[in-house]
LOVEX-448460 format. One record per residue: residue number from 1; residue in three letters; chain; y, x negated, z of N, C-alpha, C in turn. Coordinates in steps of 0.1 Angstrom, whole numbers, plus 2048, in hexadecimal, padded with zeros to 3 digits. Example, Ala and Ser with C-alpha at 12.3 -4.5 7.8 and 13.67 -1.06 7.14 Angstrom:
<nodes>
NODE;k;r;c;npy;npx;npz;capy;capx;capz;cpy;cpx;cpz
NODE;1;ala;A;7C7;77C;84E;7D3;785;84E;7DF;77C;84E
NODE;2;ser;A;7EA;780;847;7F5;777;847;800;77F;84F
</nodes>
This chain:
<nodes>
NODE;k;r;c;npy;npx;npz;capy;capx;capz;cpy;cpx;cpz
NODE;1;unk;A;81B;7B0;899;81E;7B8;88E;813;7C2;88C
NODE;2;unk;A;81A;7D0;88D;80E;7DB;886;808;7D3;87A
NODE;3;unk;A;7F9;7DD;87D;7F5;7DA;870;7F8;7EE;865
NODE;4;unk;A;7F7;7E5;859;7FC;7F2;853;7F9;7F0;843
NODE;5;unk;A;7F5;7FD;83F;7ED;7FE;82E;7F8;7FA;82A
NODE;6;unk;A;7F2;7F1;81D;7FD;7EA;810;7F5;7EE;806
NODE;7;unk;A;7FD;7F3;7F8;7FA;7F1;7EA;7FC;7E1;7E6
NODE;8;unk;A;7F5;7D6;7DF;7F7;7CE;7D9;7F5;7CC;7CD
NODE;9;unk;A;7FE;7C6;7C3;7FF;7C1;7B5;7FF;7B3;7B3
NODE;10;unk;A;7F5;7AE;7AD;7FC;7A0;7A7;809;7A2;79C
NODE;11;unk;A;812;796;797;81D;79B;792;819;799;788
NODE;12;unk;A;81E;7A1;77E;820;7A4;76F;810;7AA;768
NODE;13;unk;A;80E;7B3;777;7FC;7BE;774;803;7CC;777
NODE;14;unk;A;7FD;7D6;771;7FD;7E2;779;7F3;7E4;781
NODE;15;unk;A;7E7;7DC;783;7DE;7DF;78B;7E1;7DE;79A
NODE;16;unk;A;7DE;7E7;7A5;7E5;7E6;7B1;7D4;7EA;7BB
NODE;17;unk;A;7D5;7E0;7C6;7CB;7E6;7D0;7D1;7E4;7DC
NODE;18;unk;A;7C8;7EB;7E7;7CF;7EF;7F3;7C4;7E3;7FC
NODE;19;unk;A;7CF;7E3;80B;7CC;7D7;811;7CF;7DB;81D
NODE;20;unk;A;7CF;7D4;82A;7D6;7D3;832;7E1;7CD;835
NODE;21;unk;A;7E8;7CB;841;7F4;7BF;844;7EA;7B4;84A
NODE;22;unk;A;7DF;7B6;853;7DA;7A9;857;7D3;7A1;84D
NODE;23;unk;A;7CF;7A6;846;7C7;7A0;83A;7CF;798;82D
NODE;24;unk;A;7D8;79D;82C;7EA;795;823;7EA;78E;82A
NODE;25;unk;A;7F2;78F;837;7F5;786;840;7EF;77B;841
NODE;26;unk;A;7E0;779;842;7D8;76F;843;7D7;768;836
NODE;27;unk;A;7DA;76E;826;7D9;76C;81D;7E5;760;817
NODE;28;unk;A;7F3;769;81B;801;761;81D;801;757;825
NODE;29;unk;A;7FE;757;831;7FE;749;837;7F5;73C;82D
NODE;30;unk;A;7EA;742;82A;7E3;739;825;7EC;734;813
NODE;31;unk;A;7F6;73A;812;7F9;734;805;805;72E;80C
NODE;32;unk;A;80A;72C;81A;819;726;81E;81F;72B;823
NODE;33;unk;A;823;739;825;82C;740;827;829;73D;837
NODE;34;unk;A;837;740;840;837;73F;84F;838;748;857
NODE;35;unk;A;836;748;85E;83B;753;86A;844;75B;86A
NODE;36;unk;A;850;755;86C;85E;75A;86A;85E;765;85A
NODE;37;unk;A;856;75E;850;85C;763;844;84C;770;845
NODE;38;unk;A;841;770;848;83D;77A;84E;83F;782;852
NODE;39;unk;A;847;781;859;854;78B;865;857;794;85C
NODE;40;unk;A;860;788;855;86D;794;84E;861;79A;843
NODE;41;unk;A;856;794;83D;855;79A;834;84D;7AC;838
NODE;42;unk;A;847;7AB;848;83F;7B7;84C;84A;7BB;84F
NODE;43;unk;A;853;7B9;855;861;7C5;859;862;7CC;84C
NODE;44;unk;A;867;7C4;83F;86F;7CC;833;865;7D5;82C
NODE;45;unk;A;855;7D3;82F;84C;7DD;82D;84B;7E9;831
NODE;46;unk;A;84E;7E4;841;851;7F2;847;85B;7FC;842
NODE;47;unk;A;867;7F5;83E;870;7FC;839;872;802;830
NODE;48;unk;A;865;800;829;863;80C;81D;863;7FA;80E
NODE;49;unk;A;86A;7F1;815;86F;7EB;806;863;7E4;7FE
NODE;50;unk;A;862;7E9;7F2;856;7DE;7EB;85D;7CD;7E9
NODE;51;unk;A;857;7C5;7EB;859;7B8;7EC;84B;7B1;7E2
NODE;52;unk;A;855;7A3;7DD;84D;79B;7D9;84D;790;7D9
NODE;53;unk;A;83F;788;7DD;841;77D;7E2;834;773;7E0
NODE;54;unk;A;837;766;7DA;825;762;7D9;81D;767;7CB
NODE;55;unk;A;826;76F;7C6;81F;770;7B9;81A;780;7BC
NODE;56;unk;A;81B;782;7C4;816;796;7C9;823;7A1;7CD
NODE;57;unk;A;81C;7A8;7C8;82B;7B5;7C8;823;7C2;7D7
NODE;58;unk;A;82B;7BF;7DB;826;7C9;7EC;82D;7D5;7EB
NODE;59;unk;A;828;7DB;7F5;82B;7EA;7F6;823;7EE;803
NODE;60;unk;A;82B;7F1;80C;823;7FD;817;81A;80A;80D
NODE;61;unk;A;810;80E;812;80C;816;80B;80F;822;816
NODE;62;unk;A;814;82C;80F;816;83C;812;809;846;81A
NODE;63;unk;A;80C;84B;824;7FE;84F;821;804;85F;828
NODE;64;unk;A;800;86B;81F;808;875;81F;7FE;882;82A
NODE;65;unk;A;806;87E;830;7FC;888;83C;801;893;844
NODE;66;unk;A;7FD;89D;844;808;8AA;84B;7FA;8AF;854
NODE;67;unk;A;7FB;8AE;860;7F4;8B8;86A;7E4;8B0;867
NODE;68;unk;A;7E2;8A2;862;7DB;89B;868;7D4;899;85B
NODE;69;unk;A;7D5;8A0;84E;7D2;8A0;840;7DA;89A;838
NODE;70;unk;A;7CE;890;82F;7CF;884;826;7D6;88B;818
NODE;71;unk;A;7E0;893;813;7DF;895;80C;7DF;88E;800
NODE;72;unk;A;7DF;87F;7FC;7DE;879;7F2;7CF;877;7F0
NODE;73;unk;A;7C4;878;7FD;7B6;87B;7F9;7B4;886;7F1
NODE;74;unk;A;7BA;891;7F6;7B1;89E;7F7;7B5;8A4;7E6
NODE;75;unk;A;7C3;89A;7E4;7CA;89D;7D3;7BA;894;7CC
NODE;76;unk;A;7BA;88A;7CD;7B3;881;7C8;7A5;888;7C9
NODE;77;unk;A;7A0;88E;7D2;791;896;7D1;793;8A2;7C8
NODE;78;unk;A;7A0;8A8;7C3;7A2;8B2;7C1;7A4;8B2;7B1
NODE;79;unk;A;7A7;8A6;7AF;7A9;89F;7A1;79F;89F;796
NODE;80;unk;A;795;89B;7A0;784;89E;79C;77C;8A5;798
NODE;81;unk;A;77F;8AD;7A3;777;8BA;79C;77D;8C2;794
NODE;82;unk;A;774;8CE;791;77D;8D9;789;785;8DD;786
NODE;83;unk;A;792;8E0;777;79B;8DE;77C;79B;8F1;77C
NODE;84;unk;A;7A6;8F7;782;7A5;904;785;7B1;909;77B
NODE;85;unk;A;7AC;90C;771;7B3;917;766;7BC;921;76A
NODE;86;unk;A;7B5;927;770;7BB;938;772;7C1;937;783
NODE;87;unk;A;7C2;930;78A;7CA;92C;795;7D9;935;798
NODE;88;unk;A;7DC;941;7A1;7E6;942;7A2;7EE;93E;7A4
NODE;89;unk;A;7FA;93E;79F;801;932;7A5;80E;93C;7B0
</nodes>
């Protein structure tokens, strides 16, 4: 199984942090979960679907890149600084 960025939530939080698949993976087995149900659950990730399972709400995380640029960084650095008033648009 690729490994691949996840958003995670415990359920009934808005609080969400990011993970990997091997690091869940190792997490989920250790509460029961099996192989098979592993499977399906890194396939339906791939497929875009948020799933929940274990008490945690998943999500592939997005990561928006055109010509090799993070643009959910570069919004996020841009967030920060100054905001720009007089900006043409």
């Amino acid at each position: 199984m690729e490994n691949i960025s996840l958003l995670v939530s415990l359920e009934g939080t808005q609080h969400q942090v990011t993970t990997d698949w091997r690091s869940l993976a190792a997490t989920l087995e250790k509460r029961g979960v099996d192989v098979l149900a592993l499977n399906k659950l890194h396939t339906e990730l791939r497929a875009g679907l948020i799933v929940t399972t274990r008490g945690l709400t998943l999500a592939m995380k997005s990561e928006k890149k055109l010509g090799g640029i993070n643009y959910e960084a570069l919004y996020a650095s841009l967030s920060k600084e100054k905001k720009f008033e007089n900006h043409p648009q």
